[in-house]
C-alpha positions as CSV (number, residue, x, y, z in Angstrom):
1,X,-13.8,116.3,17.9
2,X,-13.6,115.3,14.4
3,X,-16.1,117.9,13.2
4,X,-13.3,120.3,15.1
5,X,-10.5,118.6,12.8
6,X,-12.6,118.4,9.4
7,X,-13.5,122.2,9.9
8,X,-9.9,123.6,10.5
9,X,-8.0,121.7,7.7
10,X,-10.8,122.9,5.2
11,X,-10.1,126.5,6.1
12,X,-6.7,125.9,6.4
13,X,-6.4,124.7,3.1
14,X,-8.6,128.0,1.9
15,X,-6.5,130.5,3.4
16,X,-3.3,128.7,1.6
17,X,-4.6,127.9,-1.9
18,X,-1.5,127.8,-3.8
19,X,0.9,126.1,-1.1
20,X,-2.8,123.0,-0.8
21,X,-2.9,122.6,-4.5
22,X,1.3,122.3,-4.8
23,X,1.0,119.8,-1.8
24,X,-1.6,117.7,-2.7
25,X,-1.5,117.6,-6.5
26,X,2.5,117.2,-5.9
27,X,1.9,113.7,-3.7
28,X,-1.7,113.1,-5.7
29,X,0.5,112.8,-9.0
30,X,3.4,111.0,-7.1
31,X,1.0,108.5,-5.8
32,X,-1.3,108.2,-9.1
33,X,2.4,107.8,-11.2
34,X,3.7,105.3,-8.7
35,X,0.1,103.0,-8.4
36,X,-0.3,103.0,-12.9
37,X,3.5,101.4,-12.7
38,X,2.9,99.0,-10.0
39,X,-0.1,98.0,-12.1
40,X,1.4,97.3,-15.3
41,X,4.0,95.5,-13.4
42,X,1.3,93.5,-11.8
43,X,-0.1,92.9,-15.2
44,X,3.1,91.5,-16.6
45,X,3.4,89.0,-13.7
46,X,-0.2,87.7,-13.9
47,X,0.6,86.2,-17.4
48,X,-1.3,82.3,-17.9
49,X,-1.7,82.6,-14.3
50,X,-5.6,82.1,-15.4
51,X,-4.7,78.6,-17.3
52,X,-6.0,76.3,-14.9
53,X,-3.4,73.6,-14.0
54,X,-0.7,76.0,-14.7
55,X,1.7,74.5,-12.1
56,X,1.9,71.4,-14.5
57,X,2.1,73.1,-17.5
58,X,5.4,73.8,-19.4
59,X,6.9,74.6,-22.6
60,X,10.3,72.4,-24.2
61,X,12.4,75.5,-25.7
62,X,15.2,75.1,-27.6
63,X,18.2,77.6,-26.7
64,X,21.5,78.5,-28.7
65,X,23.6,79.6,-26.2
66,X,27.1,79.3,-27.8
67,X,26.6,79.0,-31.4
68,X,29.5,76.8,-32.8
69,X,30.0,79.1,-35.5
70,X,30.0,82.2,-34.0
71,X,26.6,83.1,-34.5
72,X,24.4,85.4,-32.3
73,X,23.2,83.2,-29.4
74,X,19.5,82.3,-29.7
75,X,16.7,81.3,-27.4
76,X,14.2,80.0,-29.1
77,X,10.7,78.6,-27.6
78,X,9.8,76.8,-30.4
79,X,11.4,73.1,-30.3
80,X,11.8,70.2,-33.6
81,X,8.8,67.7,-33.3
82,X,11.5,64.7,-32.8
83,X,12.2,66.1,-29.6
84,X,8.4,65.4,-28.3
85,X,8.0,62.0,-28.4
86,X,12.3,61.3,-27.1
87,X,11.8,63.7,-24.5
88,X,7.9,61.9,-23.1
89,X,9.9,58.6,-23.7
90,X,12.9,59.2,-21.5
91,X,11.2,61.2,-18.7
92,X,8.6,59.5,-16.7
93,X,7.7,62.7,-14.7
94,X,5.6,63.8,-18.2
95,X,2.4,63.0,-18.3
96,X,1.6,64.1,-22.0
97,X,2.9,66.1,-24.7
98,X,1.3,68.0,-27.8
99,X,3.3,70.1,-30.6
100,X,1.3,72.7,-32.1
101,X,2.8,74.1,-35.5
102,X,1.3,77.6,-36.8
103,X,-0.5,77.8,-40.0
104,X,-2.3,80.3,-42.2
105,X,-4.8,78.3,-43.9
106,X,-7.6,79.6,-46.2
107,X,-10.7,79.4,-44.5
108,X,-13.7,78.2,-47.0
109,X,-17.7,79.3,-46.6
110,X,-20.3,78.9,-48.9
111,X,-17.6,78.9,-51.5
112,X,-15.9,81.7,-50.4
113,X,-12.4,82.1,-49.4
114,X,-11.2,84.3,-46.7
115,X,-7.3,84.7,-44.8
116,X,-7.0,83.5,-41.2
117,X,-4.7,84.7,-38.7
118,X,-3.5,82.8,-35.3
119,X,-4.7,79.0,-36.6
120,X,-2.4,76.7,-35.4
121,X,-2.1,72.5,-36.2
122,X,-1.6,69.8,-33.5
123,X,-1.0,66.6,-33.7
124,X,-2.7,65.2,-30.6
125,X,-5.0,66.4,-28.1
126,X,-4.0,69.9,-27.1
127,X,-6.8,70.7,-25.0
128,X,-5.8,67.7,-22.5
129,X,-2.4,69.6,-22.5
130,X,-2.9,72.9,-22.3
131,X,-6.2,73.0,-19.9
132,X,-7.6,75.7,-22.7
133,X,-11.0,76.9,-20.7
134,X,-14.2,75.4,-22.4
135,X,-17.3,77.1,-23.3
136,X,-19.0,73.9,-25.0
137,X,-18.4,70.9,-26.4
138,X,-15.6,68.5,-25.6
139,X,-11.5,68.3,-26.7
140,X,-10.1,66.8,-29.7
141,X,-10.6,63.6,-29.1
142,X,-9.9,62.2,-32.8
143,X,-8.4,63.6,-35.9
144,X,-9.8,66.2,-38.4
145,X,-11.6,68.1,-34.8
146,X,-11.0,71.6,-34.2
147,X,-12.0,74.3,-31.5
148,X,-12.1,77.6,-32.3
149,X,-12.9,80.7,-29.8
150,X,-15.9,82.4,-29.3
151,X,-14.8,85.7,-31.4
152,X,-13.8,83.8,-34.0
153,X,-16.9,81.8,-34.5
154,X,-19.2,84.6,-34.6
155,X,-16.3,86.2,-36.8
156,X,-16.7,83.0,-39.5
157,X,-20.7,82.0,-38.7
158,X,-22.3,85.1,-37.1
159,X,-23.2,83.2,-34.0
160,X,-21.3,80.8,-31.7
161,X,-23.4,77.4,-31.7
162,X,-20.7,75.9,-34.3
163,X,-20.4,73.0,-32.2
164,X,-20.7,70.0,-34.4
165,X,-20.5,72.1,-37.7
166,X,-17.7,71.9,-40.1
167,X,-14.7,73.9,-40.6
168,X,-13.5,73.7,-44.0
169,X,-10.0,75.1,-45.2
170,X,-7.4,74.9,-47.8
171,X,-3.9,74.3,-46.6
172,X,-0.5,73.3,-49.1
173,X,-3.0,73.5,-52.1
174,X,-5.5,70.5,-50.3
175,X,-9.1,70.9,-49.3
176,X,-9.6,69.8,-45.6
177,X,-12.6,69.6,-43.5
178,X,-12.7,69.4,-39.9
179,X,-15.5,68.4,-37.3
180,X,-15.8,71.3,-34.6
181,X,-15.6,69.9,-31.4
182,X,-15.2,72.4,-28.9
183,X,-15.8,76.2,-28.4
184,X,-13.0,77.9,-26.5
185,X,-13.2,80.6,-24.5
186,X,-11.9,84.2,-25.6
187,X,-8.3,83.8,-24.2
188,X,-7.3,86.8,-21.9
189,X,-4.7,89.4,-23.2
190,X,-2.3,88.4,-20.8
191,X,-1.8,84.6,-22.1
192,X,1.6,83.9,-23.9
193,X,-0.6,82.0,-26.2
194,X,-2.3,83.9,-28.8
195,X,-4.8,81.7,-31.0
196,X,-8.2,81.7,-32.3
197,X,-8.3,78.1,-33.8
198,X,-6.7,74.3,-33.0
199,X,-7.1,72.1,-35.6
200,X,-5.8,68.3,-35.2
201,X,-4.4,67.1,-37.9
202,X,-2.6,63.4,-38.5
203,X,1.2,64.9,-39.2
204,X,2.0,61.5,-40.9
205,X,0.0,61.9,-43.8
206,X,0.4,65.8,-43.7
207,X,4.2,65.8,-43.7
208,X,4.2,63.0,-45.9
209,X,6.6,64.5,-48.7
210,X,9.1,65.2,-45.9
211,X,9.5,62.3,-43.0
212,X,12.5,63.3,-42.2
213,X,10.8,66.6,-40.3
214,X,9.1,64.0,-37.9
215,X,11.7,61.6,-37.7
216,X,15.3,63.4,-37.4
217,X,15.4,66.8,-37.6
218,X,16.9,68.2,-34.5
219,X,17.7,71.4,-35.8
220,X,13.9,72.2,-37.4
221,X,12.3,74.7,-35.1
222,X,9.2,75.4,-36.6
223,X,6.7,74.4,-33.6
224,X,6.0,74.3,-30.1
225,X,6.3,71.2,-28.0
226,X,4.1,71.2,-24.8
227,X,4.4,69.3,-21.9
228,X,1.9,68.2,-18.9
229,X,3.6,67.0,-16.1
230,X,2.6,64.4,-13.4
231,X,1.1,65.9,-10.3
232,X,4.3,66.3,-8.1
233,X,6.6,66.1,-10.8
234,X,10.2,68.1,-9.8
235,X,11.2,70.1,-13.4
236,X,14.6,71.1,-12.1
237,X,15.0,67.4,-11.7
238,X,14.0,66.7,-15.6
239,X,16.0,69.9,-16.3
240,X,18.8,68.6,-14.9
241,X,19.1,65.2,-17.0
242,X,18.5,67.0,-20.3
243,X,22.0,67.9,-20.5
244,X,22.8,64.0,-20.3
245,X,19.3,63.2,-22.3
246,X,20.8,65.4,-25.2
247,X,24.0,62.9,-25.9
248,X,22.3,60.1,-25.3
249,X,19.4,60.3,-27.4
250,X,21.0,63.0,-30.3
251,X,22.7,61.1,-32.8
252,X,25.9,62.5,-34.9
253,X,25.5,63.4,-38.6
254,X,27.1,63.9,-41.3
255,X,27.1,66.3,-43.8
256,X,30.1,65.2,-46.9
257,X,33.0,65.0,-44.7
258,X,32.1,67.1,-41.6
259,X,30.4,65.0,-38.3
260,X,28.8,67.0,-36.4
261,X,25.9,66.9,-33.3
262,X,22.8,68.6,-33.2
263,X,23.1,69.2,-29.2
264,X,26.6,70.5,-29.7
265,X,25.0,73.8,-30.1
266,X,21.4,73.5,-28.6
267,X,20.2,73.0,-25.5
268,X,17.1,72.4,-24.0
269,X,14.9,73.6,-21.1
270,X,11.6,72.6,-19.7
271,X,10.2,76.2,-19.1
272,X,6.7,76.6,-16.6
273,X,4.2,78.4,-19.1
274,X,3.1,81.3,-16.6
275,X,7.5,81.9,-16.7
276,X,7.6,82.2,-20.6
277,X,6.2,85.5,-20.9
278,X,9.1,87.0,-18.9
279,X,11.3,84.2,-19.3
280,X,14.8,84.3,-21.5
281,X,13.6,83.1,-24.5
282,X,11.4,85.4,-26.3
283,X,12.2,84.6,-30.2
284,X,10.0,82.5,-31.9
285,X,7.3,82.9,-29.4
286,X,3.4,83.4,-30.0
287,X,2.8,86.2,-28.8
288,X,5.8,89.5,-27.8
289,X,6.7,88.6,-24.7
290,X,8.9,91.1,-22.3
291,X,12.2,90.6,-19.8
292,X,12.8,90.6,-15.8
293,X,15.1,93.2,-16.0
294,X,12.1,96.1,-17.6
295,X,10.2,94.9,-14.7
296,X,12.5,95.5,-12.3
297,X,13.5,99.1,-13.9
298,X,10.2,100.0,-13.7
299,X,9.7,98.7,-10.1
300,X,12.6,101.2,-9.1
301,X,11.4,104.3,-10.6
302,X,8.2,103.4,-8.9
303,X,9.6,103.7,-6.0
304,X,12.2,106.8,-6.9
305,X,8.4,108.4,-7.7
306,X,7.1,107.9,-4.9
307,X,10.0,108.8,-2.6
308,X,10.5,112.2,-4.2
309,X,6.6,113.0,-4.0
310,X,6.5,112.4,0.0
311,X,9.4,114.5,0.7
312,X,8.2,117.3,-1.8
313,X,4.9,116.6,0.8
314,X,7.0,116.6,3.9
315,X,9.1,119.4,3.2
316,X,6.5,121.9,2.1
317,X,4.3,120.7,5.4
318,X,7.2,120.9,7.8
319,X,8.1,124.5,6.1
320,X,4.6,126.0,7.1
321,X,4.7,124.2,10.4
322,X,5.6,127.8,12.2
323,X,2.2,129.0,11.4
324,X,0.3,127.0,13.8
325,X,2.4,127.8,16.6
326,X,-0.2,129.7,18.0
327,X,-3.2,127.0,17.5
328,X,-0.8,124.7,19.0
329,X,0.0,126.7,22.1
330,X,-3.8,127.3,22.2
331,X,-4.4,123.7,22.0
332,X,-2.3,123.2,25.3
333,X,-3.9,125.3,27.3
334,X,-7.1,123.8,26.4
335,X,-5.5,120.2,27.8
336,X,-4.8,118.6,24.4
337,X,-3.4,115.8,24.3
338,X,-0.4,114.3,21.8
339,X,-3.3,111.9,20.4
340,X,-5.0,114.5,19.6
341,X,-2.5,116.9,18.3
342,X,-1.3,114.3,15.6
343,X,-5.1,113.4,14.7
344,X,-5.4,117.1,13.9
345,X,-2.3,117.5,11.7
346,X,-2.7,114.7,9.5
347,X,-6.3,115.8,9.0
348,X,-5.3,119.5,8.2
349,X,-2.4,117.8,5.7
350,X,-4.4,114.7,4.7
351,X,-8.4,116.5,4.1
352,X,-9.6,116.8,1.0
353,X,-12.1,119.8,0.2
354,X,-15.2,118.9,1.7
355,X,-18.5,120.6,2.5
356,X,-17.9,123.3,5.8
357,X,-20.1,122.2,9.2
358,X,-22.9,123.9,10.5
359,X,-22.6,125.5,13.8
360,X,-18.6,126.0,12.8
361,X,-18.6,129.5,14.7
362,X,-20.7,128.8,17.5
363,X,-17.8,126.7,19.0
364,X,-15.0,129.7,18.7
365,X,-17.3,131.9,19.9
366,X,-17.4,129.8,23.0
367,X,-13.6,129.4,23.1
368,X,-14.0,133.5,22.8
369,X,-15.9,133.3,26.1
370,X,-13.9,131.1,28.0
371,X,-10.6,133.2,27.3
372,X,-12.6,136.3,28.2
373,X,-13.0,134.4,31.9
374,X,-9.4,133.6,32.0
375,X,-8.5,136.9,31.3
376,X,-10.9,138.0,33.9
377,X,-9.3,136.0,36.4
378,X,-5.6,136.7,35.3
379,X,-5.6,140.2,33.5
380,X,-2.7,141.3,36.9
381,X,-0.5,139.0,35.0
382,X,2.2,139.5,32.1
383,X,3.0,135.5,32.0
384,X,2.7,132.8,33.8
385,X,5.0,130.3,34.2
386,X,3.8,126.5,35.2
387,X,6.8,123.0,35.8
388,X,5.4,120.2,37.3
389,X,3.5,121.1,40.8
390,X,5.3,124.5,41.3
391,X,4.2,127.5,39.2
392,X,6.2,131.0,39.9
393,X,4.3,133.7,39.2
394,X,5.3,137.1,37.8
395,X,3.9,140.3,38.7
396,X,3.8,143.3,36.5
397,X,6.5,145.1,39.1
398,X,8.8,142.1,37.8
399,X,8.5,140.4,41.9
400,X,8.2,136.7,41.7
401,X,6.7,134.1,43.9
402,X,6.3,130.2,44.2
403,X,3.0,129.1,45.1
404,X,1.9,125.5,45.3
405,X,-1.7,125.4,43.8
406,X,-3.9,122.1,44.5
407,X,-7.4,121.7,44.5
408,X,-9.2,118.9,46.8
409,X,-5.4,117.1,47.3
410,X,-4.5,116.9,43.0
411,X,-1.6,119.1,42.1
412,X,-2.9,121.6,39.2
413,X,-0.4,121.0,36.2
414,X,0.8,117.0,36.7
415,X,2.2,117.1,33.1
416,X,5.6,119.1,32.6
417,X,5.0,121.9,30.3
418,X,5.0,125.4,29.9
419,X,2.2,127.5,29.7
420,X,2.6,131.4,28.6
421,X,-1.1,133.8,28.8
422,X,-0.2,137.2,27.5
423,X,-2.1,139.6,28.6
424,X,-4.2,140.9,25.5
425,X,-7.4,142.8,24.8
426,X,-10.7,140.3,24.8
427,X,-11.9,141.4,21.8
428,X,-8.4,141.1,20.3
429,X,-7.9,138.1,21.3
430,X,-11.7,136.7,19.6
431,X,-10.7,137.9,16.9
432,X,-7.4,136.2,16.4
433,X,-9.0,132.8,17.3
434,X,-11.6,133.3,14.8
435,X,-9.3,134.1,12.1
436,X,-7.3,130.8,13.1
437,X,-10.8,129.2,13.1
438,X,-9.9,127.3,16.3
439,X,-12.9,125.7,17.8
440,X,-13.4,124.4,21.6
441,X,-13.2,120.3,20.9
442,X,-15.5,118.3,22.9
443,X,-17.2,117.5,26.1
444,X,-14.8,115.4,27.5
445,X,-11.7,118.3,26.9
446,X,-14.2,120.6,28.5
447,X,-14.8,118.2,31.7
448,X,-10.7,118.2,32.1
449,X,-10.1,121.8,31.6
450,X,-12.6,122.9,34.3
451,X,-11.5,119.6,36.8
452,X,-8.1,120.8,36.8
453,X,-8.1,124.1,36.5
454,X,-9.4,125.0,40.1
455,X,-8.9,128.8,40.3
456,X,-11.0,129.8,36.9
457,X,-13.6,127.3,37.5
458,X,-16.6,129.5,38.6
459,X,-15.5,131.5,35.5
460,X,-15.2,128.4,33.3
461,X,-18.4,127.1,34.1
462,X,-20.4,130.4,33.6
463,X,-18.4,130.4,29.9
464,X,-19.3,127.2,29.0
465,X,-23.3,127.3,30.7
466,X,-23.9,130.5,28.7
467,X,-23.0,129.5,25.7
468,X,-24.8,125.6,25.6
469,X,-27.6,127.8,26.5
């Protein structure tokens, strides 16, 4: 049967080459347009979903919603270094916290100098915060350790067993050297965070010029601030008591004669790291980051896409549907079923070019003889005209009768339908079911036809015995 369905959409999509290839290259480019958009959407939402522990991750951003003096608002994700330790201090639900500052040191080799690119400081243990995947070695468990990724080592050393090596660089016009700890992992493209190096470095002595950056500088954005949160811990809940957090821990200053507060215009958010990417701060971030609302633009016209492509595809295939009137009507009077008869058009409008069956004409030619035996039987008749039990037959003079026509008790046509045989030439007819390359189905259709069709049966079965032989 499937052989039968495989066999007529192939020719079917021959004999119409111009309407297949405006179908299927029509819904084929729909489809293709409509999966590379889904894709890239799905892309943009797998962001740090790789960071193990993510669900405890988060970022402290610092947003400028209403600017006090009429500024642009901004949302920032970097955050002042006061704000680490005050916010792990009045929030029991964090675990740990690490801020990581961005640097450009000069990196230093057998006394030559080269730029770097995506080194950052921290002042703690940012690999216990940010679960950064491993390839060897351990985290930075002291000051003056570093991990570095995989490219970049083979970048700096021409291999990647730097473990236990040491990094030298030049950073504010001092010579540094760092113990390499750990070997990261080559972070995916989709991570927020885009760094080749962490180096730990005491900020006391680093910022030592300048205390007042560690100490009370609400307003100095120039780092991110990390946060690992207890197992269970509810962030709307800390998100919640920042607003009160902010006056009670902020203090006013004063600048000549003018008081003001640093959380007068700031506010502060405890942001999931796998949400920053999309989230609604995307200045001062790592690495470019993108919005909801592209995501949801390009989520529509995915859709608009692929709309328009299936009813191009319906249209055009309800449009030719008239042409298989014929094979349709055929189809019924070989007992088709519905089943079958949607099997068969999805395949014709579905099949893609494949290789043609052997044997393809041997079944039409049967189908040829079986008619031939029909017509035989029938040739006194115009049209015949089957409801139900009753069939009215109409002679060529134009007299009808009613008949009832059973066989062993069973009521030849059970199913309501009408049948129509015109009266046609044999060879005619062959020759028309060949060019519609209609083929007899299977076994089991040719069981039923000759079972219910009593009157043709000596006829059927002498078509269908001389042609298996």
């Amino acid at each position: 049967m499937w052989r039968n369905y495989w066999t007529v959409a192939v020719r079917a999509l021959a004999k119409s080459k111009t309407y297949s290839i405006i179908n299927i290259a029509g819904l084929a480019i729909g489809m293709a347009a409509c999966i590379m958009i889904l894709l890239y959407i799905n892309y943009e939402r797998s962001y740090d979903k790789w960071l193990p522990d993510v669900e405890n991750t988060y970022q402290l951003q610092a947003w400028y919603p209403h600017p006090s003096l009429g500024g642009e608002p901004g949302f920032l994700q970097m955050s002042g270094y006061v704000t680490k330790d005050r916010v792990k201090k009045d929030f029991p639900q964090i675990q740990s916290a690490v801020y990581v500052q961005s640097t450009d040191p000069v990196f230093l080799k057998d006394g030559e100098a080269t730029s770097t690119k995506d080194w950052y400081f921290a002042d703690d243990d940012a690999l216990k915060v940010i679960n950064l995947p491993l390839a060897a070695g351990t985290t930075l468990t002291a000051p003056q350790t570093a991990a570095i990724t995989q490219d970049e080592a083979i970048k700096r050393y021409g291999t990647d067993q730097v473990v236990g090596r040491t990094l030298t660089i030049i950073s504010r016009g001092i010579r540094r050297d760092f113990k390499i700890t750990g070997l990261l992992k080559n972070l995916p493209k989709n991570s927020s965070m885009k760094l080749d190096a962490v180096l730990r470095l005491d900020f006391g002595a680093f910022y030592a010029d300048t205390p007042l950056v560690l100490t009370g500088c609400w307003g100095c954005q120039n780092g991110w601030v990390y946060l690992r949160l207890r197992p269970g811990a509810d962030a709307n809940a800390i998100n919640a008591g920042l607003r009160a957090w902010e006056r009670r821990a902020i203090p006013d200053e004063n600048a000549g004669e003018a008081h003001f507060n640093a959380g007068d215009d700031q506010d502060w958010h405890v942001v999931n790291v796998q949400d920053v990417h999309l989230g609604r701060a995307q200045a001062a971030a790592m690495a470019p980051g993108n919005d909801r609302t592209t995501i949801v633009t390009f989520s529509i016209v995915a859709l608009l896409i692929l709309g328009m492509a299936v009813v191009n595809f319906t249209n055009l295939a309800t449009a030719r549907a008239s042409q298989r009137a014929r094979e349709v009507a055929l189809r019924k009077v070989l007992a088709s079923h519905s089943a079958q008869f949607t099997q068969g058009r999805l395949m014709v409008d579905l099949a893609p070019r494949l290789p043609l069956a052997d044997g393809f004409f041997k079944p039409v030619q049967c189908l040829g003889s079986l008619m031939q035996s029909l017509l035989v039987e029938h040739g006194d008749l115009v049209e015949r005209v089957g409801v139900g039990g009753r069939q009215r037959d109409r002679t060529r003079e134009g007299r009808p009768r009613s008949r009832e026509i059973t066989e062993d008790g069973k009521v030849f046509g059970q199913r309501q339908m009408e049948i129509r045989v015109t009266r046609v030439d044999a060879q005619t007819l062959l020759n028309q079911l060949t060019g519609l390359f209609v083929s007899l189905p299977s076994v089991s259709w040719r069981t039923n036809l000759v079972e219910r069709t009593g009157e043709v049966r000596p006829h059927l079965v002498t078509a269908l015995s001389s042609e298996s032989a």
